[in-house]
PDB file of N, CA, C, O and CB in Angstrom:
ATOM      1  N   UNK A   1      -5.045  11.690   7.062  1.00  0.00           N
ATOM      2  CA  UNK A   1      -3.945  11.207   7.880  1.00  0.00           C
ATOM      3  C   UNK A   1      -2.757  10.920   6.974  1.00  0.00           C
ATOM      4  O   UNK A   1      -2.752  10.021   6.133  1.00  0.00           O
ATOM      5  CB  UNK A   1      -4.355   9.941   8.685  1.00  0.00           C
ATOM      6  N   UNK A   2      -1.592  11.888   7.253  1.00  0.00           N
ATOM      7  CA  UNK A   2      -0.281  11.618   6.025  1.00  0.00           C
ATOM      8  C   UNK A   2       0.740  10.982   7.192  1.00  0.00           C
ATOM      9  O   UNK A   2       1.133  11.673   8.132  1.00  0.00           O
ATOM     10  CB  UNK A   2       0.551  13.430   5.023  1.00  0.00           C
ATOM     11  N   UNK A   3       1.171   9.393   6.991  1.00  0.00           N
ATOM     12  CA  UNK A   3       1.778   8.854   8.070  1.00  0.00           C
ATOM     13  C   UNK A   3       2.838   8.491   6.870  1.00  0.00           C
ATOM     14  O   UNK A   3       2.588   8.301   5.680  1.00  0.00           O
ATOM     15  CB  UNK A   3       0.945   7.654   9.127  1.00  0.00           C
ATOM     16  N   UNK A   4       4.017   8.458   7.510  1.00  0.00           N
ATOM     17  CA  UNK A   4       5.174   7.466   6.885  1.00  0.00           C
ATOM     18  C   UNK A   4       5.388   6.360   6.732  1.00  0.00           C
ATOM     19  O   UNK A   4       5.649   5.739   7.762  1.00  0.00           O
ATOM     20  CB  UNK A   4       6.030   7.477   7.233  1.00  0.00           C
ATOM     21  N   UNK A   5       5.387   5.726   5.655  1.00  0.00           N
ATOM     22  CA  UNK A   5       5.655   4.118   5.205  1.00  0.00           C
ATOM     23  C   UNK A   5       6.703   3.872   4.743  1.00  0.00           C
ATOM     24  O   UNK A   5       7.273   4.521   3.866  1.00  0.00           O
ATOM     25  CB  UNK A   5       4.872   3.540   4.255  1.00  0.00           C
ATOM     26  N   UNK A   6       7.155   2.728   5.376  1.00  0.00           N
ATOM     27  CA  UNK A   6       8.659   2.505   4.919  1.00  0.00           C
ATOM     28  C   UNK A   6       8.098   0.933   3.952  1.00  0.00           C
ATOM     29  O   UNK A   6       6.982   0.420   3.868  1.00  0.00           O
ATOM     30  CB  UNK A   6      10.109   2.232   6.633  1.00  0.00           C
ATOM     31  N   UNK A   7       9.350   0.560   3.379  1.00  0.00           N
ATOM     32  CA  UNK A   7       9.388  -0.595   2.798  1.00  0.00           C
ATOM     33  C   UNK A   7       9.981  -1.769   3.675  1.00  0.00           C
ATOM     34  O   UNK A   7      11.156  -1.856   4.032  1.00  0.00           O
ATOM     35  CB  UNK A   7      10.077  -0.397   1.620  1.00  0.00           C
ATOM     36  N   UNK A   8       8.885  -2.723   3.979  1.00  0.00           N
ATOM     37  CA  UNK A   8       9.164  -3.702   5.048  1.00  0.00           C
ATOM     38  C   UNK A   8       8.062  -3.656   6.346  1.00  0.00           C
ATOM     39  O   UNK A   8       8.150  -4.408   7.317  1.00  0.00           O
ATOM     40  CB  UNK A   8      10.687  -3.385   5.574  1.00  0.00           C
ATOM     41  N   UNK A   9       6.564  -2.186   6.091  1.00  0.00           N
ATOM     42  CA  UNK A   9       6.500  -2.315   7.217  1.00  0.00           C
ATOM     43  C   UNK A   9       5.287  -3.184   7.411  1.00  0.00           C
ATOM     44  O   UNK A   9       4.723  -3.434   6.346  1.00  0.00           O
ATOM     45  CB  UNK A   9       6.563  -1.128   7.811  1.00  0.00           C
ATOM     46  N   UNK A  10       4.846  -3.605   8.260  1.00  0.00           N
ATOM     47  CA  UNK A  10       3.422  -4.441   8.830  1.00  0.00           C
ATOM     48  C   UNK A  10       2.411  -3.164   8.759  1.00  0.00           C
ATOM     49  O   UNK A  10       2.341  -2.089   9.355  1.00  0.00           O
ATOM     50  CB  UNK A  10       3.550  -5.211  10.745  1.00  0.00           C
ATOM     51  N   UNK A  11       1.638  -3.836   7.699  1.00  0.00           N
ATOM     52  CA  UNK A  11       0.089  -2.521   7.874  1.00  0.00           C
ATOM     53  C   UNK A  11      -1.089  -3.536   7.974  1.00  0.00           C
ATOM     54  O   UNK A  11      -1.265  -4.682   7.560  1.00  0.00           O
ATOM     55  CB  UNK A  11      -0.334  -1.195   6.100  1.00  0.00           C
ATOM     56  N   UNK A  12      -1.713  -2.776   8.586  1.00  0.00           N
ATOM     57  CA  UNK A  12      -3.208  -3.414   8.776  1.00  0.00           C
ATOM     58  C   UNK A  12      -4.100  -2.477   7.717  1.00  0.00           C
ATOM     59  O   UNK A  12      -4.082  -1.246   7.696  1.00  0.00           O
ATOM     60  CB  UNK A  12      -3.864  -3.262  10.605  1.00  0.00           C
ATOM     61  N   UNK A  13      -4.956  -3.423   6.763  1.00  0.00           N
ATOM     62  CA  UNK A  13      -5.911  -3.001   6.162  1.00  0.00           C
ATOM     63  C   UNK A  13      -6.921  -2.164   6.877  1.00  0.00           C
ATOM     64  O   UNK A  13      -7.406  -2.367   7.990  1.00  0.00           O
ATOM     65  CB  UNK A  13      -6.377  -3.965   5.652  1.00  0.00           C
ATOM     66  N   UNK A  14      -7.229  -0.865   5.766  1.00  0.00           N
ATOM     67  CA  UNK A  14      -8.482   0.033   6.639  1.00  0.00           C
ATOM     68  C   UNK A  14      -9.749  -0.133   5.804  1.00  0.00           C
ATOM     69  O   UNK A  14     -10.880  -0.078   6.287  1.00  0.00           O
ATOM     70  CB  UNK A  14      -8.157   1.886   6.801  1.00  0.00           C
ATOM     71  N   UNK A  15      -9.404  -0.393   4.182  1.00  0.00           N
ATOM     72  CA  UNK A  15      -9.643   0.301   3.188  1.00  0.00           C
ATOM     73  C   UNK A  15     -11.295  -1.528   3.241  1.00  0.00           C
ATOM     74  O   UNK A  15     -11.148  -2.748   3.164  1.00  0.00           O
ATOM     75  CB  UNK A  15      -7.848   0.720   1.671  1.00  0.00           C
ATOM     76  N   UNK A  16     -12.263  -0.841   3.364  1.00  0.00           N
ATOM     77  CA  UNK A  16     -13.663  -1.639   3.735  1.00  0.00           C
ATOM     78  C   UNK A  16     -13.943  -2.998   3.443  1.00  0.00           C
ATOM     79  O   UNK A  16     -14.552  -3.809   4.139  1.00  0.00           O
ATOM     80  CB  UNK A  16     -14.735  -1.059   3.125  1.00  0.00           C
ATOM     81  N   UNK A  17     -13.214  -3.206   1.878  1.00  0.00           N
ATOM     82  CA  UNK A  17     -13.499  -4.348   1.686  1.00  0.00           C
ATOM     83  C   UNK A  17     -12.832  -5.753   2.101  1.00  0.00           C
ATOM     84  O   UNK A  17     -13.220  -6.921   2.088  1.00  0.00           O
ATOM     85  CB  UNK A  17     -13.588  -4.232   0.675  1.00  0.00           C
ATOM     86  N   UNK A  18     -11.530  -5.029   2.510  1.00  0.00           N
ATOM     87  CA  UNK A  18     -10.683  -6.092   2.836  1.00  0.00           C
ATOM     88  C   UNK A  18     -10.134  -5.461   4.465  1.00  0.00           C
ATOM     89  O   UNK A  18      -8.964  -5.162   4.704  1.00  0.00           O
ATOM     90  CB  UNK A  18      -9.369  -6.336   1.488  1.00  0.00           C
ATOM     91  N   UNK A  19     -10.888  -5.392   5.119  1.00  0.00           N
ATOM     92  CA  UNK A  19     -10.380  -4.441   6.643  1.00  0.00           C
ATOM     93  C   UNK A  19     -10.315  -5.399   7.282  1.00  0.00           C
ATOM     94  O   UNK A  19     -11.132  -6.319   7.296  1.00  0.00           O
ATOM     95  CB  UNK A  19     -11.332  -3.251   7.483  1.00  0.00           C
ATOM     96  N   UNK A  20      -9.069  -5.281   8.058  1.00  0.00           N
ATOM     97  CA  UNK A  20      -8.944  -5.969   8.728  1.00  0.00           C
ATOM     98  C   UNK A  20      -7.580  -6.664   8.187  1.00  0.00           C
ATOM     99  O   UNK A  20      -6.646  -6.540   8.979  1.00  0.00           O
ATOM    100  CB  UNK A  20     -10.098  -6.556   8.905  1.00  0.00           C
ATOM    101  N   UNK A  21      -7.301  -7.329   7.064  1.00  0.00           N
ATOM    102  CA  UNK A  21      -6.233  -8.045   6.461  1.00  0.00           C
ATOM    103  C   UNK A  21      -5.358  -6.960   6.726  1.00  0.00           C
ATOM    104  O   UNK A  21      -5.580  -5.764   6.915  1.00  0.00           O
ATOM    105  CB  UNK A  21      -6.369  -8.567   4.935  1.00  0.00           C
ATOM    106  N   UNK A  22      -3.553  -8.126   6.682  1.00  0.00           N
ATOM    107  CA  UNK A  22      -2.683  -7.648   7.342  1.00  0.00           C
ATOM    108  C   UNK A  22      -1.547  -7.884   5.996  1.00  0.00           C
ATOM    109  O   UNK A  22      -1.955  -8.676   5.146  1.00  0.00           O
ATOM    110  CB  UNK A  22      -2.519  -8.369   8.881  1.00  0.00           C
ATOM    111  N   UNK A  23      -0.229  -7.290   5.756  1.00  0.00           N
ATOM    112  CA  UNK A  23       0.181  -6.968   4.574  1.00  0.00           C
ATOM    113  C   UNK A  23       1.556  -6.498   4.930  1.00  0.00           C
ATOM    114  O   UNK A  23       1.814  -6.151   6.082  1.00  0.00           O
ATOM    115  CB  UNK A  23      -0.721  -6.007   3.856  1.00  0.00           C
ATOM    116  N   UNK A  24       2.462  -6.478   3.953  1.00  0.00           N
ATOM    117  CA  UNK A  24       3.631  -6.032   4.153  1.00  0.00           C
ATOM    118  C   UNK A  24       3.628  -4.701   3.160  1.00  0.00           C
ATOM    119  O   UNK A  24       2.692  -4.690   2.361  1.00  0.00           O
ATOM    120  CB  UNK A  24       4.710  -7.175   3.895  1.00  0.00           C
ATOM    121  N   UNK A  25       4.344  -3.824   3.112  1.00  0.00           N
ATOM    122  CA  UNK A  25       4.848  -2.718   2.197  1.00  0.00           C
ATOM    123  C   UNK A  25       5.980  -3.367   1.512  1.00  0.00           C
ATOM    124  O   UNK A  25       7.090  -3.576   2.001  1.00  0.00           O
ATOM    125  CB  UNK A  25       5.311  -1.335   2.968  1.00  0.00           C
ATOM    126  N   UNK A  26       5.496  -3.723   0.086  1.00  0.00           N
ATOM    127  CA  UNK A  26       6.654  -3.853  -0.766  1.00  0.00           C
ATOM    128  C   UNK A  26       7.055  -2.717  -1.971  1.00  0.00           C
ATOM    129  O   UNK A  26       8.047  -2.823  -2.691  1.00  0.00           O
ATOM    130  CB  UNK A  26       6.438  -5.154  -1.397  1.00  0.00           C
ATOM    131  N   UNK A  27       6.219  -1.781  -2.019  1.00  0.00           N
ATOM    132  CA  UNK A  27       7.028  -0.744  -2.850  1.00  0.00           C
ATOM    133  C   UNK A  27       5.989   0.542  -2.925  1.00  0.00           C
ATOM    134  O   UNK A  27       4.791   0.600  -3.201  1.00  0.00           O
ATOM    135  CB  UNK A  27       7.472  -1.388  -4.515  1.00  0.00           C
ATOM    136  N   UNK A  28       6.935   1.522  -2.569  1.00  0.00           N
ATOM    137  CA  UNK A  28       5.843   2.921  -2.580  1.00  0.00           C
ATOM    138  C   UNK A  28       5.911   3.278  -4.081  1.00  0.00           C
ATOM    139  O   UNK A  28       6.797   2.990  -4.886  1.00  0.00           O
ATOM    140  CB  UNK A  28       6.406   4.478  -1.492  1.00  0.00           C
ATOM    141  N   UNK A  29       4.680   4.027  -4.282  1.00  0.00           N
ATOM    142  CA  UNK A  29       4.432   5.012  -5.422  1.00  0.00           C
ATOM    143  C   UNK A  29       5.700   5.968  -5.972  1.00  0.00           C
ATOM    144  O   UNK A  29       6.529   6.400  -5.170  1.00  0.00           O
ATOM    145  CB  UNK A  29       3.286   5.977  -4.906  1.00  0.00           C
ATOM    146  N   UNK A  30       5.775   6.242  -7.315  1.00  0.00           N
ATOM    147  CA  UNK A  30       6.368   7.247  -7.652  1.00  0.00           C
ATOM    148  C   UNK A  30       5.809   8.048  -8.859  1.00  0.00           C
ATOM    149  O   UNK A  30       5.125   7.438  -9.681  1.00  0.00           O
ATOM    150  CB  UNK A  30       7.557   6.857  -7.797  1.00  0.00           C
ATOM    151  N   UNK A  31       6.016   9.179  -8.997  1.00  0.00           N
ATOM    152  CA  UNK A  31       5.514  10.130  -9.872  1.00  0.00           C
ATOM    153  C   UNK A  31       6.022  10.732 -11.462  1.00  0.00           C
ATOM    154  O   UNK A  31       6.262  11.909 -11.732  1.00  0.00           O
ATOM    155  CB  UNK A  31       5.527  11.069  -9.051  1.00  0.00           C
ATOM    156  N   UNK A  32       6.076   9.922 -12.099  1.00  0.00           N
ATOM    157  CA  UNK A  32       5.109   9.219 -12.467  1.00  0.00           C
ATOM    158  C   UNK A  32       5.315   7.983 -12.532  1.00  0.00           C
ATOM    159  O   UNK A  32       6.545   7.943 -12.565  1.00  0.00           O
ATOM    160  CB  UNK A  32       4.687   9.570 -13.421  1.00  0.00           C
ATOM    161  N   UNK A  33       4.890   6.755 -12.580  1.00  0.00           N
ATOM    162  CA  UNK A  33       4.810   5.538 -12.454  1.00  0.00           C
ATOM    163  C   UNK A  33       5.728   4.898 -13.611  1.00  0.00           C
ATOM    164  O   UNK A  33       5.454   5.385 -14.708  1.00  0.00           O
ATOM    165  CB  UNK A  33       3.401   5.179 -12.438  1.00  0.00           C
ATOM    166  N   UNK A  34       6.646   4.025 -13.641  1.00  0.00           N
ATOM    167  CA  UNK A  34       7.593   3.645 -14.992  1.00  0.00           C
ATOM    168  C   UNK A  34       7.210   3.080 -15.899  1.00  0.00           C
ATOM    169  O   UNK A  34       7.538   1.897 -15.799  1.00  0.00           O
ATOM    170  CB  UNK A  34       8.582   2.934 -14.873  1.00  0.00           C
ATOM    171  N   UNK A  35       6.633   3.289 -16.833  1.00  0.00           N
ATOM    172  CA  UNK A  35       5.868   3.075 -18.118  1.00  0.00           C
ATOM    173  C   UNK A  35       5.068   1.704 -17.671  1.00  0.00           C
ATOM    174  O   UNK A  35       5.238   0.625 -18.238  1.00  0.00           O
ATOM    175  CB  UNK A  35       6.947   2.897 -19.601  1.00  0.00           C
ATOM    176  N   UNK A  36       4.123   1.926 -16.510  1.00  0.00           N
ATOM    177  CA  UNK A  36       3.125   0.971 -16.161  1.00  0.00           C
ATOM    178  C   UNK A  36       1.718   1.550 -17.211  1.00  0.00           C
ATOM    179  O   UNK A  36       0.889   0.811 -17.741  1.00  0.00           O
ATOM    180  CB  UNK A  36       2.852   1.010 -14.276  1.00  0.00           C
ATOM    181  N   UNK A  37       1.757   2.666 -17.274  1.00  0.00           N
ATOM    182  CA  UNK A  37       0.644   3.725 -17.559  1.00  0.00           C
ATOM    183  C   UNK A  37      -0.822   3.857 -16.072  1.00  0.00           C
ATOM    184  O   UNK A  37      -1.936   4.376 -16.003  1.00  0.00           O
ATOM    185  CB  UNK A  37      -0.135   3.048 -19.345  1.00  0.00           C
ATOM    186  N   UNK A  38       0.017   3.098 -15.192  1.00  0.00           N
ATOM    187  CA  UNK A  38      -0.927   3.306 -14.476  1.00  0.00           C
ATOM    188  C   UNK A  38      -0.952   4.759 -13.410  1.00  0.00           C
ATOM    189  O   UNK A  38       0.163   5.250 -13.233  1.00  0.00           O
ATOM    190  CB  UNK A  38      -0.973   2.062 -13.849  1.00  0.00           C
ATOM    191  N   UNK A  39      -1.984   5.377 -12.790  1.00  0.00           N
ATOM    192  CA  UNK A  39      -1.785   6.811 -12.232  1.00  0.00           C
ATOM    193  C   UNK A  39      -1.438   6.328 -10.740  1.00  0.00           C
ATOM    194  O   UNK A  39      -2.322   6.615  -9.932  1.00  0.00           O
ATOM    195  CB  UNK A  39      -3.265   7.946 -12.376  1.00  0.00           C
ATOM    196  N   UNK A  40      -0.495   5.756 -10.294  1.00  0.00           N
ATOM    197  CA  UNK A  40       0.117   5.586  -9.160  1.00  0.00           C
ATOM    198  C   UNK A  40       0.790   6.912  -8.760  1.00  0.00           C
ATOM    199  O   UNK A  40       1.505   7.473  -9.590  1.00  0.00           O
ATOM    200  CB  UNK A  40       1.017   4.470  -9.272  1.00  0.00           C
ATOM    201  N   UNK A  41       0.637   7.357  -7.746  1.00  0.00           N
ATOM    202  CA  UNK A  41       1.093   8.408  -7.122  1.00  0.00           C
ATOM    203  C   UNK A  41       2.102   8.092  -6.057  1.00  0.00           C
ATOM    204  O   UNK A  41       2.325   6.886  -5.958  1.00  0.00           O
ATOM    205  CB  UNK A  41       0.040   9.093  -6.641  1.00  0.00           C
ATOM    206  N   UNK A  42       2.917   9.039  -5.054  1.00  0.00           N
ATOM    207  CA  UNK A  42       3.827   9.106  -3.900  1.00  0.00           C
ATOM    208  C   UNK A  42       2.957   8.498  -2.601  1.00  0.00           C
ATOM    209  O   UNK A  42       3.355   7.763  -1.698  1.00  0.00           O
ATOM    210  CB  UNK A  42       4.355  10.747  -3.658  1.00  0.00           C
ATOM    211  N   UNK A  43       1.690   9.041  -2.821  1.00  0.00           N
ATOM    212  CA  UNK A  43       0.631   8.525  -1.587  1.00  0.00           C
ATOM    213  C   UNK A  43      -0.100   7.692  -1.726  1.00  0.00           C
ATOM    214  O   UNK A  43      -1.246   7.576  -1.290  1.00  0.00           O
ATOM    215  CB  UNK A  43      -0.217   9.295  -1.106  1.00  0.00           C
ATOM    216  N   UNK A  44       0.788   6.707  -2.656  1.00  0.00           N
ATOM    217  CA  UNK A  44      -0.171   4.982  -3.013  1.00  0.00           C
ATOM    218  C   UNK A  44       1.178   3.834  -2.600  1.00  0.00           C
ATOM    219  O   UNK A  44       2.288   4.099  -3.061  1.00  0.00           O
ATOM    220  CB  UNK A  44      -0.790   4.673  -5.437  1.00  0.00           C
ATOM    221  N   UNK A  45       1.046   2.881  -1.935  1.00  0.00           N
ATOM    222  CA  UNK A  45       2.103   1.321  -1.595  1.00  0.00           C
ATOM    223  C   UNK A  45       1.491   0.840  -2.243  1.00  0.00           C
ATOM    224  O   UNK A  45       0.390   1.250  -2.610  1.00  0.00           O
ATOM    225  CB  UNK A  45       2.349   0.418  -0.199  1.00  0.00           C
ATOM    226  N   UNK A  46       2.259  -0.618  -2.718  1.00  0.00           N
ATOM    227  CA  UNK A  46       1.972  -1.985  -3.286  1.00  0.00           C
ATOM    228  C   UNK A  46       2.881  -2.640  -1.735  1.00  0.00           C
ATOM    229  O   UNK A  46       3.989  -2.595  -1.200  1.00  0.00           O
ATOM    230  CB  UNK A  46       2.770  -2.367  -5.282  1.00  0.00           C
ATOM    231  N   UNK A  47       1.106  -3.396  -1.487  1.00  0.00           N
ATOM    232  CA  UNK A  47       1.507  -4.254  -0.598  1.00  0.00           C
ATOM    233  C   UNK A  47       1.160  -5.549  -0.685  1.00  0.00           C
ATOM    234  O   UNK A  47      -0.029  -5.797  -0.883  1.00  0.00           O
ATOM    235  CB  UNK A  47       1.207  -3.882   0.431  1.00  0.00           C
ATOM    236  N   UNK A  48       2.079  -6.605  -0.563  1.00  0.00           N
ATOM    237  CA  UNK A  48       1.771  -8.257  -0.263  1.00  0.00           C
ATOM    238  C   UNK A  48       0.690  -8.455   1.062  1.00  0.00           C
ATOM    239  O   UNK A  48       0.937  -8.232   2.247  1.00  0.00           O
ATOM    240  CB  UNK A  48       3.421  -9.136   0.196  1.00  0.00           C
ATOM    241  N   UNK A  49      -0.135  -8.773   0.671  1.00  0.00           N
ATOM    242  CA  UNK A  49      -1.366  -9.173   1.369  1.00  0.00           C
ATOM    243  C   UNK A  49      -0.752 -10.714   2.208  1.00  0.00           C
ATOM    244  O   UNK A  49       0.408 -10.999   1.908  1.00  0.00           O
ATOM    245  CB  UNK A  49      -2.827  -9.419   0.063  1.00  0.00           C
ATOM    246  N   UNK A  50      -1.399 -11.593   3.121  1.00  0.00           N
ATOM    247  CA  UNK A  50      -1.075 -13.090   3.708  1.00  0.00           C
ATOM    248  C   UNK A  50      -1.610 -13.594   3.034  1.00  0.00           C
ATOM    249  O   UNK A  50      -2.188 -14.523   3.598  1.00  0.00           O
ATOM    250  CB  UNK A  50      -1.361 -13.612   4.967  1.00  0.00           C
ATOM    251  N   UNK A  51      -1.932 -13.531   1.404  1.00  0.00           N
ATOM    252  CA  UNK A  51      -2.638 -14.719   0.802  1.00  0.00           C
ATOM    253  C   UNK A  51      -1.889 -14.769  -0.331  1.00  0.00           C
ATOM    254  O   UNK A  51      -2.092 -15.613  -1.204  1.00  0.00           O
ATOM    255  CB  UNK A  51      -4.211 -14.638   0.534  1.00  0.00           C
ATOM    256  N   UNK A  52      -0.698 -13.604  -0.420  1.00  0.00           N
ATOM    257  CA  UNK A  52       0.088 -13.604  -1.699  1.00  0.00           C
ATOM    258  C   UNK A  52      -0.048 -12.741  -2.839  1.00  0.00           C
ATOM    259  O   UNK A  52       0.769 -12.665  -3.757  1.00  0.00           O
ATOM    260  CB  UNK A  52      -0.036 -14.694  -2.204  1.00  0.00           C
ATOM    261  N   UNK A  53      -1.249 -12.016  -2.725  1.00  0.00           N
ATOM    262  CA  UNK A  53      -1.738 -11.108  -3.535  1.00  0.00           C
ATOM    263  C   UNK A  53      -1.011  -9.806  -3.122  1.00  0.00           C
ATOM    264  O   UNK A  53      -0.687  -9.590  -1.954  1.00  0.00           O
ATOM    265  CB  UNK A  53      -3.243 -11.071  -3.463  1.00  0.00           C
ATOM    266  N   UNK A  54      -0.685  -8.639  -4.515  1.00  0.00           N
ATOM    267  CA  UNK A  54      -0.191  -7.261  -4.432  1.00  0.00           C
ATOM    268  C   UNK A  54      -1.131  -6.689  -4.765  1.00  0.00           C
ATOM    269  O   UNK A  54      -1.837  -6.969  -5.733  1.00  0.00           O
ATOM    270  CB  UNK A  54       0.892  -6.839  -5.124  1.00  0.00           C
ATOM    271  N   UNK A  55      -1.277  -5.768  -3.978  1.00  0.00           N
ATOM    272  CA  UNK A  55      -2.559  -4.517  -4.197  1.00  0.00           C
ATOM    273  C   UNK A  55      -1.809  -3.082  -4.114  1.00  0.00           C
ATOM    274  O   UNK A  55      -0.795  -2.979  -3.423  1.00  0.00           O
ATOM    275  CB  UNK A  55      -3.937  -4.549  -2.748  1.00  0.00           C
ATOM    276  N   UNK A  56      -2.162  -2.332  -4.603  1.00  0.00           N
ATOM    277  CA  UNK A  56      -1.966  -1.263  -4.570  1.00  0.00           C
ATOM    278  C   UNK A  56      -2.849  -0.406  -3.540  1.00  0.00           C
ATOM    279  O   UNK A  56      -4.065  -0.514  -3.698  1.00  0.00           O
ATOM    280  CB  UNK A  56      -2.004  -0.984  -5.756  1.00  0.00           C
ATOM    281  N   UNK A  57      -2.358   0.517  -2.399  1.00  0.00           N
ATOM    282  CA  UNK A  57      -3.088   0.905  -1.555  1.00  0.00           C
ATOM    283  C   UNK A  57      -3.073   2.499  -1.300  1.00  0.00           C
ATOM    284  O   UNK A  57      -1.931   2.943  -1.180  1.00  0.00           O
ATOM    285  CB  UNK A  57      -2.784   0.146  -0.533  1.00  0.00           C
ATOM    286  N   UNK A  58      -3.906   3.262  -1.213  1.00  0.00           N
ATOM    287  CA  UNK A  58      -3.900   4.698  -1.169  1.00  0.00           C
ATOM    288  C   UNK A  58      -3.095   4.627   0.355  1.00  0.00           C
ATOM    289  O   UNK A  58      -3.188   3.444   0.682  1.00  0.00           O
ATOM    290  CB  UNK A  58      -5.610   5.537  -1.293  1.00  0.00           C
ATOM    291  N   UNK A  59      -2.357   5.361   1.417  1.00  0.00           N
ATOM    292  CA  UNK A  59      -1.668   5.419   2.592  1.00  0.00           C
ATOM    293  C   UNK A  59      -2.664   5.610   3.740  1.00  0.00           C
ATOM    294  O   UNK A  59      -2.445   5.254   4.898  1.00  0.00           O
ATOM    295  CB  UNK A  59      -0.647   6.491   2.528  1.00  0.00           C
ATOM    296  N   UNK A  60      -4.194   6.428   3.141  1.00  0.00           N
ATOM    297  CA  UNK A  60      -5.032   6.826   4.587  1.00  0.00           C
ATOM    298  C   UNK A  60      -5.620   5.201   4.335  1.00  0.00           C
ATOM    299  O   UNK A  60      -6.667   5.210   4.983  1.00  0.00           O
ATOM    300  CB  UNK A  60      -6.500   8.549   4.614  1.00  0.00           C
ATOM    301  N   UNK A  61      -5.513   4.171   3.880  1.00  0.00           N
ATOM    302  CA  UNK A  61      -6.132   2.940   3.435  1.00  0.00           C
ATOM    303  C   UNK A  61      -5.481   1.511   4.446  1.00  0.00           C
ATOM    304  O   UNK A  61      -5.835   0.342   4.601  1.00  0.00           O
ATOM    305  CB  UNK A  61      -5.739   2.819   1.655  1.00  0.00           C
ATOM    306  N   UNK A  62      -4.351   2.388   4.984  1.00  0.00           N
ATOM    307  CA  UNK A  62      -3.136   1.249   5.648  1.00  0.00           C
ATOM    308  C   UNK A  62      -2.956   1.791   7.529  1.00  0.00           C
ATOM    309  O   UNK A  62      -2.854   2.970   7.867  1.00  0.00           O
ATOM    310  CB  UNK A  62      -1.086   1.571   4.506  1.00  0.00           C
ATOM    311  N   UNK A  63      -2.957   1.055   8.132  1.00  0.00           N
ATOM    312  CA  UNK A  63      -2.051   1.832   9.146  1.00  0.00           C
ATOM    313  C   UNK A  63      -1.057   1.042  10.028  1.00  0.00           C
ATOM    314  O   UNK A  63      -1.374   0.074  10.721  1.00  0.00           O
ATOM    315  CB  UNK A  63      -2.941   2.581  10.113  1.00  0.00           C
ATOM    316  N   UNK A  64       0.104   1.535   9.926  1.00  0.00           N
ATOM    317  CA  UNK A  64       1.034   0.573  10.634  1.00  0.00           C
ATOM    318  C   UNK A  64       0.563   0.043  11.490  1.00  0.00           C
ATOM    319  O   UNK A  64      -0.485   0.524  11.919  1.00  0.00           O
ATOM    320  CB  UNK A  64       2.078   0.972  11.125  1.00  0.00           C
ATOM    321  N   UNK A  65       1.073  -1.096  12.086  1.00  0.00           N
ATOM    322  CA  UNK A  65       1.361  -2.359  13.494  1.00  0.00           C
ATOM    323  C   UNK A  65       2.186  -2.575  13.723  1.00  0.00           C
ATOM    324  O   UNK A  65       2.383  -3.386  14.628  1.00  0.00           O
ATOM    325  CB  UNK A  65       1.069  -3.599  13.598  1.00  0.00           C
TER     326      UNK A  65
END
C-alpha cells in the first residue's frame, strides 16, 4: 500500500508492536539521510508518538485518520 503522507498528518499505528497508537508525521525520509548514517529511505516518517517518543516508521506501518 503506497499512500501519501504529508507533514502534520494523524496516523494510526499498524506496525504490531505498538498497533493501535496514534502519532503525528513530523518528518519524511530522504535519500540519502544527512550524515545520520542511518538507511532511512523516501518510504520511511519520523513520527511523534502521544507519549513523546520519535520513531521512525516504514509508510505500509502508518495509516492516516
Amino acid at each position: 500500500m503506497n499512500q501519501q503522507l504529508e507533514i502534520g498528518d494523524l496516523v494510526k499505528i499498524l506496525y504490531l508492536p505498538m498497533s493501535g497508537d496514534f502519532g503525528i508525521v513530523i518528518k519524511q525520509g530522504t535519500d540519502p539521510v544527512d550524515g545520520t548514517g542511518l538507511n532511512i529511505n523516501v518510504t520511511e516518517c519520523l513520527v511523534r508518538l502521544t507519549d513523546g517518543r520519535k520513531v521512525w516508521f516504514r509508510t505500509e506501518e502508518l495509516i492516516n485518520v
